[in-house]
C-alpha positions in Angstrom: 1.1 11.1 -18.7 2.8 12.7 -21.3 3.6 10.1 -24.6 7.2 9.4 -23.9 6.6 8.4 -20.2 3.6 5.9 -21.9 6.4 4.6 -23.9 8.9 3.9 -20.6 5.5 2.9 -18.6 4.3 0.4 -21.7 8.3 -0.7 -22.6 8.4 -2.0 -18.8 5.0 -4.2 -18.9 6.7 -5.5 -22.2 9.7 -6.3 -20.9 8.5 -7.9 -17.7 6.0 -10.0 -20.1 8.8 -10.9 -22.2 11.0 -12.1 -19.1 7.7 -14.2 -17.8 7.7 -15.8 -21.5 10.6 -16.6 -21.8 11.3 -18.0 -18.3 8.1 -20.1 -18.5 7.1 -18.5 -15.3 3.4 -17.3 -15.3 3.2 -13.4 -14.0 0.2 -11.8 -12.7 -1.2 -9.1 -15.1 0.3 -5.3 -13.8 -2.7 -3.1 -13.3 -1.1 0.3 -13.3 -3.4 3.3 -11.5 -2.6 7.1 -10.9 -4.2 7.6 -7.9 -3.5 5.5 -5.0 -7.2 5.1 -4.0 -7.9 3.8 -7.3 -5.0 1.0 -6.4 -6.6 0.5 -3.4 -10.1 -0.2 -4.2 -8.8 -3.2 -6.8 -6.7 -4.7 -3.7 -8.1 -3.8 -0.9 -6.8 -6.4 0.6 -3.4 -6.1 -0.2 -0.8 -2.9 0.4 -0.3 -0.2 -2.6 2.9 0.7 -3.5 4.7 2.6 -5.7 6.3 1.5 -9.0 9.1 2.6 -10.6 9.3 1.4 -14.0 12.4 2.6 -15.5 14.2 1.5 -12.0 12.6 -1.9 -11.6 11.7 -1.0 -8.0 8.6 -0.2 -6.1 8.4 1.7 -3.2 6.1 1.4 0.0 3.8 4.0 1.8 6.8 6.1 4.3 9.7 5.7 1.8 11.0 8.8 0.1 10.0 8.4 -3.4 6.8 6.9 -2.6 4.3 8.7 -5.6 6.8 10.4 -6.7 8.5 10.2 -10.1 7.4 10.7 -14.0 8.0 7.3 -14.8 5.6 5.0 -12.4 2.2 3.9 -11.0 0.4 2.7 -8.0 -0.1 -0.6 -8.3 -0.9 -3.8 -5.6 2.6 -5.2 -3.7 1.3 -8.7 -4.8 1.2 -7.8 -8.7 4.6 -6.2 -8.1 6.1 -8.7 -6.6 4.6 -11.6 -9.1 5.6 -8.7 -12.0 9.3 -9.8 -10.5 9.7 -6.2 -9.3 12.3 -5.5 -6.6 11.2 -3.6 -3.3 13.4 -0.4 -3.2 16.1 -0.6 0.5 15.8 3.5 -0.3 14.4 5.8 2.7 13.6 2.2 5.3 13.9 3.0 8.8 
């Protein structure tokens, strides 16, 4: 990941920490991977999707931009979802 993407990947954790704050609304920790096997071994009991940081969307397994992108991670649909993360209407069928 080149250093300005770490800067768009770490600014969106921030600001989706910051929103939890000051909401008072308690947000499940993001735990970003690069690889989605890596996502899947921490949930394997839950889908991996694809997160788009600099949208605000994630994307699921069959959608267009799923893994695709400079600018986002595989991550567990729970911790997106709880990370107030919107699922992405793009490419459903």
């Amino acid at each position: 990941m080149s250093r300005s993407g770490f800067g768009k990947w770490f600014g969106g954790i921030a600001l989706a920490a910051a929103l939890a704050v000051g909401t008072g609304v308690s947000a499940t920790p993001l735990t970003p991977f690069r690889y989605e096997a890596q996502a899947q071994r921490h949930c394997p009991h839950d889908r991996v999707v694809w997160l788009d940081f600099r949208k605000g969307v994630y994307y699921r397994k069959g959608q267009k931009r799923y893994g695709e992108g400079f600018d986002g991670s595989f991550v567990c649909l729970n911790e997106a979802r709880d990370g107030l993360y919107r699922r992405s209407l793009l490419g459903l069928r």
